[in-house]
C-alpha positions in Angstrom: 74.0 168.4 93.2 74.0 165.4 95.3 71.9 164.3 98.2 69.3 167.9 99.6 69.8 168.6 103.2 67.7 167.1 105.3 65.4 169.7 106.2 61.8 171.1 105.2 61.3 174.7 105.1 58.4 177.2 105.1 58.6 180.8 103.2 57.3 183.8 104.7 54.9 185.0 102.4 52.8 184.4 98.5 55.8 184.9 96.8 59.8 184.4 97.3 61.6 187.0 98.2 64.9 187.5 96.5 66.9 186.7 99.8 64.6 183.2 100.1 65.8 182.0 96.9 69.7 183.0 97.4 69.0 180.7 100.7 67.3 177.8 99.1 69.4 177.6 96.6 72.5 177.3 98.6 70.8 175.0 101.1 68.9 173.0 98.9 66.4 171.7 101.3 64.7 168.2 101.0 61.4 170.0 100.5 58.8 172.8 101.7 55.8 173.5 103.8 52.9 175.6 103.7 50.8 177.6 105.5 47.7 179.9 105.1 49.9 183.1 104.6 51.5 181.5 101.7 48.0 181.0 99.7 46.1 183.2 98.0 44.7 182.0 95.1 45.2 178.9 92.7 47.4 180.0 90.3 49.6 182.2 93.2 50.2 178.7 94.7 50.9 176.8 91.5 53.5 179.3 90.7 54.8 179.2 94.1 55.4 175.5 94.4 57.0 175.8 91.1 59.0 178.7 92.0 60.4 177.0 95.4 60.9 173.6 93.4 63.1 175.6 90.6 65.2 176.9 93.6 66.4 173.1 94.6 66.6 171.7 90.4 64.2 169.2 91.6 60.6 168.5 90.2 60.1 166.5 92.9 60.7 168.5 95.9 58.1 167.6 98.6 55.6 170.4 99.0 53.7 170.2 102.5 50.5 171.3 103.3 48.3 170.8 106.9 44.9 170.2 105.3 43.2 168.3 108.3 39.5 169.7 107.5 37.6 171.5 110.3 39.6 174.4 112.1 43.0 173.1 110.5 43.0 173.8 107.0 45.6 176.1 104.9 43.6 176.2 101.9 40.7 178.3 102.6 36.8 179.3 101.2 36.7 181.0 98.0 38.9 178.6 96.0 39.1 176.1 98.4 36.6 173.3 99.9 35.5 173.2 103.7 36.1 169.8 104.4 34.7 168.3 107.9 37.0 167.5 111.0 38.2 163.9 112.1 35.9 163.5 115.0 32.8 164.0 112.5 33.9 161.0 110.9 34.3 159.5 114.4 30.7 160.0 115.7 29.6 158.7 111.8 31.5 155.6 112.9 29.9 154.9 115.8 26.7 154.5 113.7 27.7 153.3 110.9 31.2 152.0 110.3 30.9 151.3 107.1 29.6 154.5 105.8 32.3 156.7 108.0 34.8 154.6 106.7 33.8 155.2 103.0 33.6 159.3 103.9 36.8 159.3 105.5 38.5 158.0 102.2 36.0 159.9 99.9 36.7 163.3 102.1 40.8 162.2 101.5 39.9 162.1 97.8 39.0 165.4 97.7 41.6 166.9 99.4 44.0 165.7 97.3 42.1 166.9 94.4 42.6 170.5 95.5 46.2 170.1 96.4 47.9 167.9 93.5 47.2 170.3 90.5 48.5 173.1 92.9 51.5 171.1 93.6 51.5 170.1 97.1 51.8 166.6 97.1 52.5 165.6 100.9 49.7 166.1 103.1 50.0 166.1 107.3 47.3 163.6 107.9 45.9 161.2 109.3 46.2 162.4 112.6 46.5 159.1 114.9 46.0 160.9 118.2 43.4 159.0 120.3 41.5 161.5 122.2 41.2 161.2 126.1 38.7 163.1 128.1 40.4 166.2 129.9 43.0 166.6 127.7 44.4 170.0 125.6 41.7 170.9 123.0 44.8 171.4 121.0 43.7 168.2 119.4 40.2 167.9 120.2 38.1 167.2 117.2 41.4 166.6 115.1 41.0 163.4 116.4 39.0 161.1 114.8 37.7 159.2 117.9 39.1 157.8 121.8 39.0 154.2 120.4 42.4 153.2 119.0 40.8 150.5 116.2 38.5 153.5 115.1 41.5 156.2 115.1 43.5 153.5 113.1 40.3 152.1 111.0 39.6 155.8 110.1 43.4 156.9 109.7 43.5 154.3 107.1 40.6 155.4 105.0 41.8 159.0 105.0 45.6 158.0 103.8 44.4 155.5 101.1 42.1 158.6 99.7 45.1 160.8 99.4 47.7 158.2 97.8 44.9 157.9 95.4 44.8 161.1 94.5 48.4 161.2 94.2 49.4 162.6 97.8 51.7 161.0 100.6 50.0 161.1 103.8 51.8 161.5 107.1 50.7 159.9 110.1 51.1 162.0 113.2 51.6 162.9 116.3 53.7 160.0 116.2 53.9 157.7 119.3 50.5 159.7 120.3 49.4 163.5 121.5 46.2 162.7 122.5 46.8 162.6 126.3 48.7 165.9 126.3 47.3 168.7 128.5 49.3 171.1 127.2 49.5 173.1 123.7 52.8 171.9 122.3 53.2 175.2 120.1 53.4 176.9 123.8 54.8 174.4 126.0 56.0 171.1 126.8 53.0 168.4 127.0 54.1 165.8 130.2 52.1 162.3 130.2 52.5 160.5 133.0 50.5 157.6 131.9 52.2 153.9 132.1 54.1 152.4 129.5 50.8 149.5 129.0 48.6 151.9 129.4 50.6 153.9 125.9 50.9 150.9 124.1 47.4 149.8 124.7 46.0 153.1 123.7 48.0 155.5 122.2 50.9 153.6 120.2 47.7 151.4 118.7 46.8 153.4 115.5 50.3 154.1 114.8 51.1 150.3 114.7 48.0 149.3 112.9 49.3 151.8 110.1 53.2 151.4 110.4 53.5 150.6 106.7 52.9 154.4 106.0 55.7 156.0 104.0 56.0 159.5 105.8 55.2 160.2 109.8 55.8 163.3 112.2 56.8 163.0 115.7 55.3 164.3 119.0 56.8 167.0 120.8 55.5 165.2 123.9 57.7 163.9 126.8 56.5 160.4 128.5 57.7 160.0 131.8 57.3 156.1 131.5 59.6 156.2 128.4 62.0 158.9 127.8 62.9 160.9 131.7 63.1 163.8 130.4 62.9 164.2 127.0 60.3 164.8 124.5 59.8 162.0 121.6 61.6 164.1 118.8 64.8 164.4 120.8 64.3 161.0 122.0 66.7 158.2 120.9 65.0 156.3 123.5 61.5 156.9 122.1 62.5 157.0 118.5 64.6 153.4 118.2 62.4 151.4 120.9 59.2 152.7 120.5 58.7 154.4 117.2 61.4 152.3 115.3 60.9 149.2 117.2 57.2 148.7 119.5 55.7 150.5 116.7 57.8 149.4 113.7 57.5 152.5 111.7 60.1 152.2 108.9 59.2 154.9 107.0 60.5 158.8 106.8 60.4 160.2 110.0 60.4 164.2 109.7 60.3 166.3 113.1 57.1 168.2 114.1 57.8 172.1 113.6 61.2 172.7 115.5 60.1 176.7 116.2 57.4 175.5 118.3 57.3 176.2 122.3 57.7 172.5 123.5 61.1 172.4 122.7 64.3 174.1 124.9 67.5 175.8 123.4 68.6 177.5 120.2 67.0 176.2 116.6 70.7 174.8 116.4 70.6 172.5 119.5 67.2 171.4 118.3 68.3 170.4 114.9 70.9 168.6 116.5 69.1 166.9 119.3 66.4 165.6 116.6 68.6 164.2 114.3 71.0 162.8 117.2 67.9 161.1 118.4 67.0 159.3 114.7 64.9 161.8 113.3 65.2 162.0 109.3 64.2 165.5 108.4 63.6 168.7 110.3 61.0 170.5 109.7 60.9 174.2 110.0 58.0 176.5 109.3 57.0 180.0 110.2 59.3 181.2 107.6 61.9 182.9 109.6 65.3 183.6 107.8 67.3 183.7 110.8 66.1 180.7 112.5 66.6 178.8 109.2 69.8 180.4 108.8 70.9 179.1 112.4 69.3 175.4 111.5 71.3 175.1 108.1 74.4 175.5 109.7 74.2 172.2 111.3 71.4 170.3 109.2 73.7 167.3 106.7 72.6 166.0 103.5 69.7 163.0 103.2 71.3 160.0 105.0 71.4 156.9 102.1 68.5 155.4 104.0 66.0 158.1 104.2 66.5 158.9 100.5 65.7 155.3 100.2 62.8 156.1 102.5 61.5 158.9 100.4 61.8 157.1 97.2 60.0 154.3 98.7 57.0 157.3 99.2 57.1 158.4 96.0 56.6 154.9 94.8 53.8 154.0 97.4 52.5 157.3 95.9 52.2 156.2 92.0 51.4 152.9 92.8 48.3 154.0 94.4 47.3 157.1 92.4 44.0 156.7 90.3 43.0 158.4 87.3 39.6 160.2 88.4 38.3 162.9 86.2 35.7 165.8 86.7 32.6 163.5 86.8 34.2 161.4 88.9 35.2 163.6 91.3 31.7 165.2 91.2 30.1 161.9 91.9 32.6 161.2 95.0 31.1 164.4 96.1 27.4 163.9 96.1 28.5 160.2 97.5 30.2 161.9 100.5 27.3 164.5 101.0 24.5 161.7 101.2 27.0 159.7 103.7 27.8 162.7 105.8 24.1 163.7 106.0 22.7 160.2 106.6 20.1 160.4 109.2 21.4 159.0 112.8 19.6 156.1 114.1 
């Protein structure tokens, strides 16, 4: 079949429709993402992963999933575990490093031990974001902390806990979203900060943890860096500063193209992020025409981001332990006497 396009897509709802798996089919993306409408139960989601897999020929099709803990988390109470936000991990840390960095990998754990034996086996976390004071609450408390060695000490933990449960983290909102004082689903975040002042903050975590196989860029536009442009249509921003100040060298997928932040068609954006050194788009509320409009333009998986997402997938077995029921429950009861710790 050859190399998949180089694009993730979201369905609309629990189950493919006919006309979804006529188009996946024929596009063969590089994956898929999804979201709370597309999970109902265990089994629903086990057969959907399968089902969207079997549309590519690939048993190795990336399946996505946001499950941050706190108020972002697609997998939801009765099948699925509450798991706590970054910034509880944060104000653990300022405590007790130690013990918050043992939770944050312990908390990883357990995600991944709801996703992997649904089949979702890329997770969008850590997210890297330092938080400044003022700012959106778009992040807010998805941030693990305002310090960048805690963010990136934290970050760490979380992504080791999911490779060991046999899940590729993605580190995001690469360069940093943490300043933005806007909601990048609605509209354009501006920082006007200096370049120093970025790489001494916000570029921090993401450079501490450049050696992570997958990251997701910013819809953000830096006025130091990048005029007028926001990071994901960014050549600018995506050689110098994510390819080179930071030294990412792993996949680079977009954030979600349909969001606000971004101007013109889904075409044009497609376009524009790939032009700018983007690997993968990602796409994901679902919407046939808008995917229609971004497969017309998407190519196949350039030779070095199929070497980039092999390079995951070995990251990803390398790491992957072989913990069974008890041990799982014992990570549990470890992470509930951490998280419950009296404060000092």
């Amino acid at each position: 079949m050859g190399a998949p396009a180089a694009v993730i897509f979201g369905c609309a709802g629990p189950r493919l429709t006919e006309a979804e798996r006529a188009f996946f089919r024929d596009v063969n993306p590089l994956g898929f993402c999804l979201f709370t409408r597309n999970a109902q139960t265990p089994a629903q989601v086990r057969a959907l992963c399968a089902e969207l897999r079997d549309c590519t020929g690939r048993e190795d099709a990336p399946v996505l999933i946001d499950q941050e803990g706190g108020r972002v988390a697609r997998l939801k109470p009765p099948y699925w575990r509450v798991a706590p936000p970054a910034a509880a991990f944060g104000e653990l840390h300022a405590h007790d490093p130690e013990a918050a960095i043992e939770a944050a990998r312990l908390n990883a754990r357990l995600i991944a031990a709801d996703l992997a034996p649904l089949g979702i086996d890329v997770d969008c976390v850590p997210v890297l974001d330092v938080a400044v004071e003022g700012a959106h609450n778009v992040i807010g408390n998805r941030a693990f902390a305002g310090h960048p060695a805690t963010v990136a000490a934290l970050g760490r933990a979380q992504a080791e806990g999911l490779l060991a449960g046999g899940v590729i983290p993605v580190v995001k909102h690469i360069p940093g979203h943490g300043r933005a004082r806007a909601d990048s689903h609605v509209d354009l975040p501006v920082v006007e900060a200096s370049r120093a002042d970025l790489e001494a903050s916000d570029f921090a975590p993401f450079r501490a943890l450049a050696d992570l196989p997958w990251g997701m860029t910013a819809h953000v536009l830096y006025r130091a860096l990048s005029g007028n442009q926001p990071a994901t249509t960014s050549e600018t921003v995506i050689r110098d500063i994510i390819r080179g100040h930071i030294g990412f060298q792993g996949l680079l997928i977009t954030d979600d193209l349909s969001m606000g932040a971004l101007d013109g068609s889904h075409a044009e954006r497609a376009q524009a992020a790939l032009a700018a050194g983007c690997d993968v788009l990602l796409h994901c509320n679902g919407d046939m025409a808008q995917m229609q409009e971004i497969a017309g333009v998407v190519p196949r998986l350039a030779p070095q981001a199929e070497d980039r997402v092999r390079r995951g997938r070995q990251r990803q077995n390398a790491a992957r332990d072989s913990a069974d029921a008890d041990t799982l429950e014992a990570i549990r009861r470890r992470l509930a006497a951490l998280m419950d710790r009296p404060v000092a």
